[in-house]
C-alpha positions in Angstrom: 16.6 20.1 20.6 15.7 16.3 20.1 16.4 14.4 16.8 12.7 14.9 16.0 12.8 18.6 16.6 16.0 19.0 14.5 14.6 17.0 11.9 12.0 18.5 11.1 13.8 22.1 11.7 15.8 21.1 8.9 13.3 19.8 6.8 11.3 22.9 7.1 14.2 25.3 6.6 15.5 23.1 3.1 12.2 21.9 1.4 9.7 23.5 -0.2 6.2 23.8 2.0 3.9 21.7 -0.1 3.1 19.3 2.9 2.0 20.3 6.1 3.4 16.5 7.5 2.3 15.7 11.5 5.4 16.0 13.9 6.7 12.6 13.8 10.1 11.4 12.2 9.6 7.9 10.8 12.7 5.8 10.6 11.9 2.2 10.8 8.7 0.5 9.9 7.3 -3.0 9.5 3.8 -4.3 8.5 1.3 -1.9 10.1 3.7 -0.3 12.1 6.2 2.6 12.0 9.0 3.7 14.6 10.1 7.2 14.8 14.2 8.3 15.6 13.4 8.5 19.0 12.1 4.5 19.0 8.4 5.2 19.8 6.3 3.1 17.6 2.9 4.0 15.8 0.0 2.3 14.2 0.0 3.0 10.5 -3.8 3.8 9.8 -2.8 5.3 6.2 -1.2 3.4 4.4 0.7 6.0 1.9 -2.9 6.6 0.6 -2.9 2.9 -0.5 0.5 2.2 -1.5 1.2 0.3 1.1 -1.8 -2.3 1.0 0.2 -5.0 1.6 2.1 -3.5 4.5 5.8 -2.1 5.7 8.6 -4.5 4.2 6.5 -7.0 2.6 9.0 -9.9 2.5 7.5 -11.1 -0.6 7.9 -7.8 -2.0 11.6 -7.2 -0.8 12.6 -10.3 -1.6 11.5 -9.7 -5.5 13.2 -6.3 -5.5 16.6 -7.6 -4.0 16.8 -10.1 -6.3 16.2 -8.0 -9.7 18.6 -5.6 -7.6 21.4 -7.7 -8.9 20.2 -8.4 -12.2 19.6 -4.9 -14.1 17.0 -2.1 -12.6 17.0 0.0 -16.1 17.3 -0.4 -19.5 14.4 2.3 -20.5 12.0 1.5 -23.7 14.9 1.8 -26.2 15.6 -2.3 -25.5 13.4 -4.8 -24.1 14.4 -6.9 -20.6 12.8 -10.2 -19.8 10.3 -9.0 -17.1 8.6 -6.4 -19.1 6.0 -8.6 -21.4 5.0 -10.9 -18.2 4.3 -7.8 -16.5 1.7 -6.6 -19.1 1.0 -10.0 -19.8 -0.2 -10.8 -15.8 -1.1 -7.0 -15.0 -4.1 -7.0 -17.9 -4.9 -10.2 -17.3 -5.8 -9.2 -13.8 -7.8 -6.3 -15.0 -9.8 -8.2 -18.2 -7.9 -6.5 -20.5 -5.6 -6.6 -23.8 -2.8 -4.1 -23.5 -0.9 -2.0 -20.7 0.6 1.4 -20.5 3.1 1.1 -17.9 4.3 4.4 -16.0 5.7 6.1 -13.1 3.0 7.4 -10.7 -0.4 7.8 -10.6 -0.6 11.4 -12.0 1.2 10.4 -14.8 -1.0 7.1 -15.4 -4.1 10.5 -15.3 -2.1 12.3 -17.9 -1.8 9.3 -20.0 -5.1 8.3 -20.3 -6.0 11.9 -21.1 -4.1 11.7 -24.0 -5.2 8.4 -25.1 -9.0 9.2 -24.8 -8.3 12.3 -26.8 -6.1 10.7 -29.5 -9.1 7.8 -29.4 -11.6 10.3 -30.0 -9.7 11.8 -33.0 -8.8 8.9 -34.6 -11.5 6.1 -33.9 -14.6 8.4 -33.1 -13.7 10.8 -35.4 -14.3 14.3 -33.7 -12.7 17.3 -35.3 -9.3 18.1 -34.3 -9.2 20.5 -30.9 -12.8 19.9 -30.1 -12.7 16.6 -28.0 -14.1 16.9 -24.8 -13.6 14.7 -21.1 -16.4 14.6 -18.5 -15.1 14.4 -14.7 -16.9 15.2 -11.3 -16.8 17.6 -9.0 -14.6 17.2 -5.6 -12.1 15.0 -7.6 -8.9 14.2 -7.4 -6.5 12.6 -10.0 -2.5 14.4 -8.8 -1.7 17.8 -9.1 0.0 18.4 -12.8 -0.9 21.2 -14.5 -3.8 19.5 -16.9 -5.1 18.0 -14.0 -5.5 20.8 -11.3 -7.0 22.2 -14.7 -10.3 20.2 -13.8 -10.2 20.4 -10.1 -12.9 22.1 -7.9 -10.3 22.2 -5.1 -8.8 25.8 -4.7 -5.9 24.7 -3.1 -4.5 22.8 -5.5 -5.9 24.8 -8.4 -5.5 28.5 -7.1 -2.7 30.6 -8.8 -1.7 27.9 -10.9 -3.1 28.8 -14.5 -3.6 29.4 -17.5 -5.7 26.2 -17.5 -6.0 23.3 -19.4 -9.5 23.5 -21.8 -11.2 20.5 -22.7 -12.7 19.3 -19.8 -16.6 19.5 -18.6 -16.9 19.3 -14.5 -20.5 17.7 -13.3 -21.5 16.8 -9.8 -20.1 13.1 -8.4 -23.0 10.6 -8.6 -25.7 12.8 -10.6 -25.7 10.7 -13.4 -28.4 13.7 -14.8 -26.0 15.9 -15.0 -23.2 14.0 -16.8 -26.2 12.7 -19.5 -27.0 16.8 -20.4 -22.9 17.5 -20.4 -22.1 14.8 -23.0 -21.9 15.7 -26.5 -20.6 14.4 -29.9 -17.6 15.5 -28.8 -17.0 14.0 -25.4 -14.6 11.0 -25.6 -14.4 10.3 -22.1 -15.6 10.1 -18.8 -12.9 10.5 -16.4 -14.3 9.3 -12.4 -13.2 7.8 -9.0 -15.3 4.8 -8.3 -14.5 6.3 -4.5 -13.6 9.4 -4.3 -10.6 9.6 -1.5 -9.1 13.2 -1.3 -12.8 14.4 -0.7 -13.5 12.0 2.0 -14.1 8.1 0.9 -17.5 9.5 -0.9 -18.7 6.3 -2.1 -21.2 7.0 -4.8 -25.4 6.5 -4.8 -26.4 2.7 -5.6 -26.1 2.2 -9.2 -24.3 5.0 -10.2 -21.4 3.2 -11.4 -23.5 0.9 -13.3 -25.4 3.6 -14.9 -22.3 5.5 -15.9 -21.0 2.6 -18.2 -24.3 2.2 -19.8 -24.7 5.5 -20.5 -21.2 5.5 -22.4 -21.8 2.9 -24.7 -24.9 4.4 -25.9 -22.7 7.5 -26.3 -19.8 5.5 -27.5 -17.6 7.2 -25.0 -14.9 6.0 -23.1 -15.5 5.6 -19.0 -11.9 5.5 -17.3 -11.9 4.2 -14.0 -9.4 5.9 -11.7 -8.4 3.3 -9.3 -5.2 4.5 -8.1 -6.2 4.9 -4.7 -9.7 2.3 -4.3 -7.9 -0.4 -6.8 -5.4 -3.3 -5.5 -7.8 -4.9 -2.7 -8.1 -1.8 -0.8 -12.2 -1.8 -1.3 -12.4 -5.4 -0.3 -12.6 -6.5 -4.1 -9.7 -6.0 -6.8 -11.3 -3.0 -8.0 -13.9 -1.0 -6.6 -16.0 -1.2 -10.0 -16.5 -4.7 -9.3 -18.9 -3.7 -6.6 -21.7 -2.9 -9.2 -20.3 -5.9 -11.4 -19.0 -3.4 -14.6 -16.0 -2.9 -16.0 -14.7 0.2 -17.9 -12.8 0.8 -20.7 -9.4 1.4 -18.9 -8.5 1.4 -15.4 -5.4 4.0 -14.0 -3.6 2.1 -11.3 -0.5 3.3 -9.6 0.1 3.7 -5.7 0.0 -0.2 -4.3 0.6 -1.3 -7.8 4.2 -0.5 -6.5 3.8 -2.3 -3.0 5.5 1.0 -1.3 8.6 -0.1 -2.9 8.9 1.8 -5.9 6.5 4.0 -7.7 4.7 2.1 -10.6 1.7 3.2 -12.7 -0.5 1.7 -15.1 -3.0 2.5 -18.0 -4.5 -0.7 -18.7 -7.0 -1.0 -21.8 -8.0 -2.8 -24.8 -5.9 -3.0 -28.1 -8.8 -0.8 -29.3 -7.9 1.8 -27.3 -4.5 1.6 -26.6 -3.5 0.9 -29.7 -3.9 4.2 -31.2 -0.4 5.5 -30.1 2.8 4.8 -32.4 6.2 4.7 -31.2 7.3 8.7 -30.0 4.1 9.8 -29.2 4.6 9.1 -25.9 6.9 7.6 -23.1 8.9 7.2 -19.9 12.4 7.1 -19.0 11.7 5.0 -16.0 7.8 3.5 -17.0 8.3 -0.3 -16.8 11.8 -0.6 -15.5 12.7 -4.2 -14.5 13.0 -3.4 -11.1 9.4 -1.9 -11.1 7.6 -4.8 -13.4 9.8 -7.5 -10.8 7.8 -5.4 -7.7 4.8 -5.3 -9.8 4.7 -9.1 -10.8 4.7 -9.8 -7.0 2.2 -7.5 -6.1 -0.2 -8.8 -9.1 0.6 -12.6 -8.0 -0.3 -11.8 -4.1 -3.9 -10.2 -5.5 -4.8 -13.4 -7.7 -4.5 -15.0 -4.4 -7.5 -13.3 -3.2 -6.4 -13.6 0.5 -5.8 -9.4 0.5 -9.1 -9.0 -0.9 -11.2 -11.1 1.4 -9.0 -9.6 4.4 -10.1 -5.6 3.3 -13.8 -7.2 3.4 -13.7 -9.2 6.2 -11.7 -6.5 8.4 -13.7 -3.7 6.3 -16.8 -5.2 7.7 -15.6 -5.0 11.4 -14.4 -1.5 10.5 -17.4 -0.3 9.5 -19.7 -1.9 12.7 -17.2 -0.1 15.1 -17.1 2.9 13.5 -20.8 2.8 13.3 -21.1 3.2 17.0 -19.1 5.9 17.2 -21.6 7.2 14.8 -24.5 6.7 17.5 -22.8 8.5 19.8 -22.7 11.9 19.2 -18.8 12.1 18.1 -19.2 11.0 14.7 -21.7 12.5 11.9 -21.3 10.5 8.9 -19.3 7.0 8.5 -18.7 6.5 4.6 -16.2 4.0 3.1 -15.8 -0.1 1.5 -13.7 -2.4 3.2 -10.4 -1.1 5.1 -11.4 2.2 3.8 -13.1 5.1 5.1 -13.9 8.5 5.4 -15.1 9.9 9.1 -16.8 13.3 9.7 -16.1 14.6 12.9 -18.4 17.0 15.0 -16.8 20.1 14.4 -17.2 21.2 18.0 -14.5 18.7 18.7 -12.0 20.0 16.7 -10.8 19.8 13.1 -9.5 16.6 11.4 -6.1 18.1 11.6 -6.9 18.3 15.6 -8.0 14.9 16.1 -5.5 13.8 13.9 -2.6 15.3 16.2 -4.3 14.0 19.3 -4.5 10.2 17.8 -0.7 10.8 16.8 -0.1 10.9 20.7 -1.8 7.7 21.4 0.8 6.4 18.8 -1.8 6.3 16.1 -1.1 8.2 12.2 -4.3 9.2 10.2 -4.7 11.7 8.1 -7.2 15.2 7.7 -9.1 16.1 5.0 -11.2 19.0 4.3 -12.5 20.2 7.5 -13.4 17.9 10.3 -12.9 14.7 8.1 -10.2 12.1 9.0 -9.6 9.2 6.3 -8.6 5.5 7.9 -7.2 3.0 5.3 -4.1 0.9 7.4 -2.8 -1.9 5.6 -4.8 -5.1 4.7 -2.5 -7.0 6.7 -2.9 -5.0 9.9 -4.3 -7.4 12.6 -8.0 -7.6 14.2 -6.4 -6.7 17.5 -3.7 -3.8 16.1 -7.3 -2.5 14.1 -9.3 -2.9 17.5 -6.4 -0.9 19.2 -6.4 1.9 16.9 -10.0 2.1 17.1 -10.0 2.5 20.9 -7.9 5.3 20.6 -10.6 7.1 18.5 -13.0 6.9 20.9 -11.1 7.7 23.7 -9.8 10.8 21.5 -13.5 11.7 20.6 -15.2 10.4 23.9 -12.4 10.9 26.6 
C-alpha cells in the first residue's frame, strides 16, 4: 500500500465515521496550496469553510502566534493577561459594537448567543420564564450540538439525535411573510445566515436582510447575524450584512476569526445585550486565551486594511463572470454566491457534487459537495488571478471534457 492508502486505512479503522473526507492526505500546505505525503500538490478551493481566508501559513499570522508562544498561551478567565481587553477592544470596534463574548468555535459562539437572546428576553423584554421563543430558517446551518441540530431541517444532522431542544420557530430563508406571522410576544430573537453556506451559498432575495432588521425593531426582537462562515472578507465586504447597509444586534464570528491557526469564536454585541450575564453564568476554559486573542488581533488588523476585502470583490467578480459561462453552457444550472464565494449546481446527469468533486481532486484541485449535485468554491482571498483561472479550467474541462 502507499502512504496515502495506509493513511487513510488507519484513519478509517481508528476514528469515528463522521466525515466522508476525499482520498488525499494533506501534509504540507502554503497560501492557496496544499501537498499531500506523496508530494503532489493541490489548489485549495475551500478554504476550511472560511477559516483560512487569509491563506495556508499566513506569515503575519505565524509570526503573532510564535511569538505569544513564548510568552503564556493560557491563563483561563480566572486572571486576566494583557492581550485579552485589546482583543475585545479592536474585535467590537470592527463590528460597531460595545462588548465581546469571546469563545472557542463557531457552534459554541451559536450556543452562546442562544442563551444570551433568551436570558435578554427574560430580563430586559420581560417574557415569562420558559416561554421565550427564537425564529431561524429553513435549510440552516449553525454546528451540530445538540440545541442546534434541534432547529435543523437537515436529517442528517438531526436524525436519531433527540429528544430536541424546544424553543425554536423554523420559517422558510428569505420569506420575510413567513417570519412576520411566526413572531410573537414571546420571540426574542431571530437567529439567520446572511448566506446560507451548508445549503449551497443561497444568497437571499434583494432586501431581505434589510427587511428582517426593520421588522425586529418594530418587534423589539433581537436579529443575530451568523457570520461564521460569510463574515471576515469572505463576501467581498467585512460582513455580508453590509451588503444591504444594516447591522444587527450581534454578529457570531468564529472560523477565519482564528486565521486557520487556532479555533476562536466570538459573540459580539452591545452592553445592552451582553450585559445581562453575571460572572458563572457562563464560560470557557479556553475562550479568549492569549494565544487565540494574539492570532485574533492580527487577523482583525489585516481586515481594517481593507486589502482582503477588496481582493474577495475584485476576484469575486471575475469568479462570478467565469462561472457564469459555464452557466450558458449546458453544465451548470444555477451560479449563486458574493465575492470568492459560491455555490454551483451541477446537471445531475453529470454526476453528483461528490463525483465532480473526486474528478477535480485528480486535476489537483479540492472542492467540496453539498446536497446533491452542488459543489461550493470559496479558496482563499489571497489565491492568485492565475491559480483562480487554473482551477477554473479544470471545472470546465471536468464538466465539458
Amino acid at each position: 500500500m502507499s502512504t496515502t492508502e495506509n493513511a487513510i486505512a488507519s484513519a478509517e479503522a481508528h476514528s469515528a465515521h463522521n466525515y466522508h473526507p476525499l482520498p488525499v492526505v494533506v501534509a504540507t500546505a502554503d497560501g492557496a496550496w496544499m501537498t499531500d505525503v506523496e508530494g503532489r500538490r493541490y489548489l485549495d478551493m475551500l478554504a476550511g469553510y472560511s477559516a483560512l481566508n487569509f491563506g495556508h501559513g499566513n506569515r503575519r499570522l505565524l509570526d503573532a502566534a510564535r511569538a505569544q508562544l513564548e510568552r503564556v498561551t493560557l491563563t483561563s478567565r480566572a486572571f486576566h493577561h494583557d492581550r485579552f481587553a485589546d482583543f475585545c477592544t479592536r474585535l467590537a470596534e470592527l463590528c460597531g459594537m460595545e462588548m465581546v463574548l469571546p469563545m472557542n468555535t463557531g457552534a459554541e459562539a451559536v450556543e452562546t448567543a442562544v442563551k444570551t437572546a433568551r436570558k435578554w428576553g427574560y430580563r430586559v423584554k420581560g417574557v415569562p420564564d420558559g416561554m421565550a421563543k427564537i425564529i431561524v430558517a429553513a435549510d440552516n446551518f449553525h454546528g451540530r450540538t445538540t440545541t442546534v441540530i434541534s432547529f435543523s431541517t437537515d436529517p442528517e444532522a438531526r436524525a436519531d439525535f433527540g429528544p430536541y431542544t424546544p424553543g425554536f420557530e423554523i420559517v422558510p430563508y428569505g420569506d420575510l411573510t413567513a417570519m412576520r406571522a411566526a413572531m410573537t410576544e414571546n420571540t426574542v430573537a431571530v437567529l439567520i445566515e446572511p448566506i446560507q453556506g451548508e445549503a449551497g451559498v443561497l444568497v437571499p432575495p434583494p432586501g431581505y436582510l434589510a427587511g428582517v432588521r426593520k421588522l425586529t425593531r418594530e418587534r423589539n426582537v433581537l436579529f443575530i447575524a451568523d457570520e461564521i462562515q460569510s463574515g471576515l472578507g469572505r463576501t467581498g465586504k467585512t460582513f455580508a450584512c453590509e451588503h444591504e447597509g444594516i447591522v444587527p444586534d450581534m454578529y457570531l464570528l468564529g472560523k477565519a476569526l482564528g486565521g486557520g491557526v487556532v479555533p476562536v469564536s466570538a459573540v459580539v454585541s452591545s452592553a445592552a445585550v451582553l450585559g445581562v450575564f453575571q460572572p458563572g453564568e457562563h464560560g470557557s476554559t479556553f475562550g479568549g486565551n492569549p494565544l487565540a486573542c494574539a492570532v485574533a488581533l492580527e487577523v482583525i488588523a489585516m481586515l481594517n486594511t481593507g486589502e482582503y476585502q477588496q481582493r474577495a470583490a475584485e476576484l469575486g467578480d471575475h469568479l462570478h463572470r467565469e462561472l457564469g459561462l459555464l452557466a450558458g453552457g449546458g453544465a451548470v444550472q444555477a451560479v449563486r454566491g458574493r465575492g470568492l464565494w459560491a455555490g454551483v449546481d451541477i446537471e445531475p446527469e453529470l454526476g453528483t457534487g461528490r463525483e465532480i468533486s473526486e474528478k477535480l481532486m485528480e486535476r489537483r484541485v479540492l472542492v467540496k459537495d453539498t446536497h446533491g449535485s452542488t459543489i461550493r468554491i470559496a479558496p482563499p482571498l489571497v489565491i492568485g488571478k492565475e491559480d483562480l483561472d487554473w482551477g477554473l479550467e479544470q471545472l470546465r474541462e471536468v464538466l465539458l471534457g
